[in-house]
C-alpha positions in Angstrom: 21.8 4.7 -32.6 21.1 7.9 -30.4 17.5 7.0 -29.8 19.0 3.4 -28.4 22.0 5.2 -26.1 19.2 7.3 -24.8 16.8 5.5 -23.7 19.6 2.9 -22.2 20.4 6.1 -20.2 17.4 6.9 -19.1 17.1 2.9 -18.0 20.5 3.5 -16.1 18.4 6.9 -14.5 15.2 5.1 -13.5 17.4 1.8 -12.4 19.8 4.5 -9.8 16.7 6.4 -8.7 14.8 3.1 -7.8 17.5 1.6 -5.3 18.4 5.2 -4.3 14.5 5.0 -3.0 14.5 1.3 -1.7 18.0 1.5 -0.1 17.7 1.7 3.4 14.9 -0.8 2.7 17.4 -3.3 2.0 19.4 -2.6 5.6 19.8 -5.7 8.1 17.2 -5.9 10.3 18.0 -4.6 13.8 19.7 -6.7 16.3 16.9 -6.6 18.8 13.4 -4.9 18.5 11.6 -4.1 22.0 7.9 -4.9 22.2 8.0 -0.6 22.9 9.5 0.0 19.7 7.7 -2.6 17.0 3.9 -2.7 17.2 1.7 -5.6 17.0 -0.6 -7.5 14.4 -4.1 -7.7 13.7 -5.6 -9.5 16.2 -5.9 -12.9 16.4 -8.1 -13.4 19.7 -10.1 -10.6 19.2 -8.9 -8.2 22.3 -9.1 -4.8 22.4 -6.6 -2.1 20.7 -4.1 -0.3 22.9 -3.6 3.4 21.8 -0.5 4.4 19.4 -0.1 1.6 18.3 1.2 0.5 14.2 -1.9 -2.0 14.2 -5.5 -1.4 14.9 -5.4 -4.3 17.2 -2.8 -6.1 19.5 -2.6 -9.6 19.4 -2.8 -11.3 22.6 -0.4 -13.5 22.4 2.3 -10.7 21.1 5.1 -11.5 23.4 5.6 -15.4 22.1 5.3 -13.9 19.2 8.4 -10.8 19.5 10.1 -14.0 21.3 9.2 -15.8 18.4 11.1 -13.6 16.4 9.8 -10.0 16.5 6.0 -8.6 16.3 5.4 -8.3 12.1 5.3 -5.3 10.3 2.5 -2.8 10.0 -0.6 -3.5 6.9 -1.0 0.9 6.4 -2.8 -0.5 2.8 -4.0 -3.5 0.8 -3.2 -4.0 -2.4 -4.7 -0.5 -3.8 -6.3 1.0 -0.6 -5.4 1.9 2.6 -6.0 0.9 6.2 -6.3 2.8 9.2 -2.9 1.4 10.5 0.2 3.5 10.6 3.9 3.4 11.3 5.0 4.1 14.5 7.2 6.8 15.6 10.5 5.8 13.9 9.3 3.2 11.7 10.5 3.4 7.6 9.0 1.5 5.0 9.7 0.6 1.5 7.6 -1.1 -1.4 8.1 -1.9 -4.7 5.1 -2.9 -7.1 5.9 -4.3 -10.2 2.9 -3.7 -12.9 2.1 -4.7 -16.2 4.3 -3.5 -19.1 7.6 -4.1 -17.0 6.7 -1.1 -15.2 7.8 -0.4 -11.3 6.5 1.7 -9.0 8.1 2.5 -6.0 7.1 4.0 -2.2 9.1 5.1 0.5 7.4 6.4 4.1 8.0 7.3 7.4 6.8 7.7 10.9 7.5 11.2 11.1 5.3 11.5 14.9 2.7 9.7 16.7 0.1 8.7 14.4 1.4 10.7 11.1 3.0 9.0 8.6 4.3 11.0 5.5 5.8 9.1 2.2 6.6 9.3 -1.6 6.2 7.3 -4.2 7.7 7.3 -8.3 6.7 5.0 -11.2 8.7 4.4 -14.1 7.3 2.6 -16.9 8.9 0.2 -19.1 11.8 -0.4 -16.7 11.9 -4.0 -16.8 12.2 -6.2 -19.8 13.3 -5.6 -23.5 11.4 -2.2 -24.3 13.3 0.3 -25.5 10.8 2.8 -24.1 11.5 3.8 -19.9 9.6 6.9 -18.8 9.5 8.2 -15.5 6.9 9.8 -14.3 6.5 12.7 -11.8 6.6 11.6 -7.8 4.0 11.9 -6.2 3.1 12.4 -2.0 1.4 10.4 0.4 0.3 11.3 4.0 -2.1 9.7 6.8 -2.7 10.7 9.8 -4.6 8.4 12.6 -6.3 10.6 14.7 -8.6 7.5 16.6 -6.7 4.2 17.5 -10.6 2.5 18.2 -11.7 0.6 20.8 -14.4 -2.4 21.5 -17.3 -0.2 19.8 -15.5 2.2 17.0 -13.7 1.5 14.3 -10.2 3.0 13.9 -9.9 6.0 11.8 -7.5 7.6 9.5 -7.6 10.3 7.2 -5.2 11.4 4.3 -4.1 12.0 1.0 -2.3 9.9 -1.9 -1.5 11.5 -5.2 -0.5 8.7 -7.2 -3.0 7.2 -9.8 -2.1 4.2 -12.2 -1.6 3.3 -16.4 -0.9 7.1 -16.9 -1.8 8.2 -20.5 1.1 10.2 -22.1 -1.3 12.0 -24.4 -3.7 13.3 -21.6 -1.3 14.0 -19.1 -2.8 12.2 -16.7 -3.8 8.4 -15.0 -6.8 7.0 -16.3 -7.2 5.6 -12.9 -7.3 8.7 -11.0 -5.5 9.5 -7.3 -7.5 8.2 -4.4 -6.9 12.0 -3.4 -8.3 12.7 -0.1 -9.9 9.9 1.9 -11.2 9.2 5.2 -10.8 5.3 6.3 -12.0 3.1 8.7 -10.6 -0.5 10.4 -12.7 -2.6 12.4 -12.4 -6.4 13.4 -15.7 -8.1 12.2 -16.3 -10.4 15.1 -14.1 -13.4 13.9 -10.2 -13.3 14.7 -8.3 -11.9 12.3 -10.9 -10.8 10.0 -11.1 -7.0 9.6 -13.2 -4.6 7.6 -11.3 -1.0 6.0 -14.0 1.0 4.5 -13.1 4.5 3.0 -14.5 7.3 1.4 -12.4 9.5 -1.0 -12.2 12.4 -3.8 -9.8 12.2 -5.9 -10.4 15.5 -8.3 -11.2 18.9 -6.1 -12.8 20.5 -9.0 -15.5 18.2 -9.3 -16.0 17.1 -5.7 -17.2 13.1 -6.8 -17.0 11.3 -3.7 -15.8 7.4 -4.3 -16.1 4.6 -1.9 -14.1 1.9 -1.3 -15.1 -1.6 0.8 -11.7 -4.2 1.6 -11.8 -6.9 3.4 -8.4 -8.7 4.9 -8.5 -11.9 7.0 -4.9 -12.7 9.0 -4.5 -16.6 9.2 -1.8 -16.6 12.3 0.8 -13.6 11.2 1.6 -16.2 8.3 -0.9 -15.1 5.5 -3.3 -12.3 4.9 -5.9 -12.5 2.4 -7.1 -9.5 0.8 -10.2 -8.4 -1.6 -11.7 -4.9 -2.5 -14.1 -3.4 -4.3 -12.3 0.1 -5.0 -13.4 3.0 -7.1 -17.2 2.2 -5.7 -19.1 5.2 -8.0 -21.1 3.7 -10.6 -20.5 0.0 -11.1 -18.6 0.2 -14.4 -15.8 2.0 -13.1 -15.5 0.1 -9.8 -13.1 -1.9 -9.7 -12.7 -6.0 -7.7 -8.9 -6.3 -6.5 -8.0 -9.9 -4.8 -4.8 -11.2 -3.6 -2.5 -12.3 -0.8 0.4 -11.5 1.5 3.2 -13.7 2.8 4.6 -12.6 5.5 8.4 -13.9 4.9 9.6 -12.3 8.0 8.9 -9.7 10.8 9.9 -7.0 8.7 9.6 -8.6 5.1 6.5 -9.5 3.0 5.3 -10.4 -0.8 2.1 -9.6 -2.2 0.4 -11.5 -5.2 -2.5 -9.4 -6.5 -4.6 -9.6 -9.4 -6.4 -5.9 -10.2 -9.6 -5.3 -11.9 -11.3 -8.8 -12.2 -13.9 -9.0 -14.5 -13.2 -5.7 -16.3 -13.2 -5.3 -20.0 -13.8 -2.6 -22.5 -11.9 0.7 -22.4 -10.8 3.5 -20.8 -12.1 7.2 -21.7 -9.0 8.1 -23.6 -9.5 4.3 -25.9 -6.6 2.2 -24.1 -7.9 -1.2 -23.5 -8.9 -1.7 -19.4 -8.8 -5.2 -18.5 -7.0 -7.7 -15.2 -3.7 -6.8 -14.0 -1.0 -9.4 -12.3 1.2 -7.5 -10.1 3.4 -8.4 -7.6 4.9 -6.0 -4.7 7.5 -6.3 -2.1 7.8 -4.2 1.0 10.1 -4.0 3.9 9.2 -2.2 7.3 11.7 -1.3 10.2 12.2 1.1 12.4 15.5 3.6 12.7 
């Protein structure tokens, strides 16, 4: 009986933390957004970027679209790797994956100045369901910072860092799928509307310097619909990893993600838990204050 009152407290714990996180997240939507304070889309004609902006390129038909109902929220990652694109100055954003296990992990960041994003992020595993197992695990950071918006001839760039791994191993004290650590990233259109490239290179452990790749590929069908696939983890092909899914841009501000993670994979990790496809599903909401 006190191993069941405990861990419905710590359920109770992980349950306040999690809409502590995601509550501004849930705020109305502003009653106007100015074209000078929302940022556009990927680009669906294929013109240039304008600097500072949450998007590596501006859609050229951007004001139907605010007048349409405001410009949609910023892509800074995929389903598992980032993008070049940022928050603006202002902006908040929330998201909340919900992984296998009845596990949820949850991320919180801001636009904290022109190009630099900063951010947090918390998983607690077991949290929804029937198990009478939650654990929390230890937050972890995120920051980016966009040093080149791009223009006709250069790819956009970002660099940053992102301590949170996945399926963490209680025995180990670590993820078996490491941090993306420190990574440089690139976004690029590819020469058809809407279609963009966001290669990256990263190490995720210091001590032993391994540098990882990563090449995604997203294609924007009209601000409706973005299709995403990536081959992450790009070392040696065992341990790389094929990620596909799509996002639904509900509203401006609101979109859903349906992802499945590590197609193909079988076997086991180093540690002997079973490595195999993932369904997950994520929700995020972007704004600005």
């Amino acid at each position: 009986m006190k191993d069941k009152i405990s861990g419905m407290s710590t359920r109770a714990l992980a349950v306040v933390l999690c809409l502590g996180l995601s509550g501004q997240a849930l705020a109305a939507d502003p009653p106007s957004a100015s074209p000078s304070a929302s940022s556009s889309a990927p680009s669906s004609s294929g013109s240039s970027a304008a600097p500072v902006k949450i998007k590596p390129k501006k859609s050229a038909d951007s004001d139907s679209s605010n007048s349409a109902g405001g410009l949609i929220a910023p892509d800074p990652d995929l389903i598992d790797t980032p993008t070049a694109a940022v928050l603006d100055y202002g902006g908040y954003a929330a998201r909340s994956r919900f992984y296998s296990g009845g596990g949820v992990l949850q991320y919180v960041s801001f636009g904290v100045y022109q190009g630099v994003n900063i951010g947090g992020s918390l998983a607690v595993d077991g949290l929804v369901g029937s198990g009478q197992t939650v654990r929390m695990r230890a937050p972890n950071a995120q920051v980016k910072w966009r040093f080149y918006d791009g223009d006709r001839f250069l790819p956009s760039l970002a660099v940053g860092y992102d301590g949170q791994g996945y399926d963490y191993d209680s025995t180990s004290e670590r993820y078996n799928e490491r941090q993306r650590g420190f990574f440089l990233v690139g976004t690029e259109e590819l020469g058809v509307p809407g279609l963009q490239a966001h290669p990256s290179f990263n190490v995720s452990d210091t001590n032993t310097n391994s540098i990882y790749g990563a090449l995604p590929l997203s294609y924007n069908i009209k601000d409706k619909v973005l299709l995403m696939a990536e081959w992450d983890n790009i070392s040696n092909f065992y341990d790389s990893r094929i990620n596909m899914g799509l996002r639904v841009y509900m509203t401006p501000h609101f979109d859903v993600d349906f992802a499945v993670r590590e197609i193909g994979a079988g076997g086991s990790f180093s540690n002997g838990d079973s490595r195999g496809p993932e369904r997950i599903v994520q929700l995020k909401y972007s704004a600005n204050f």
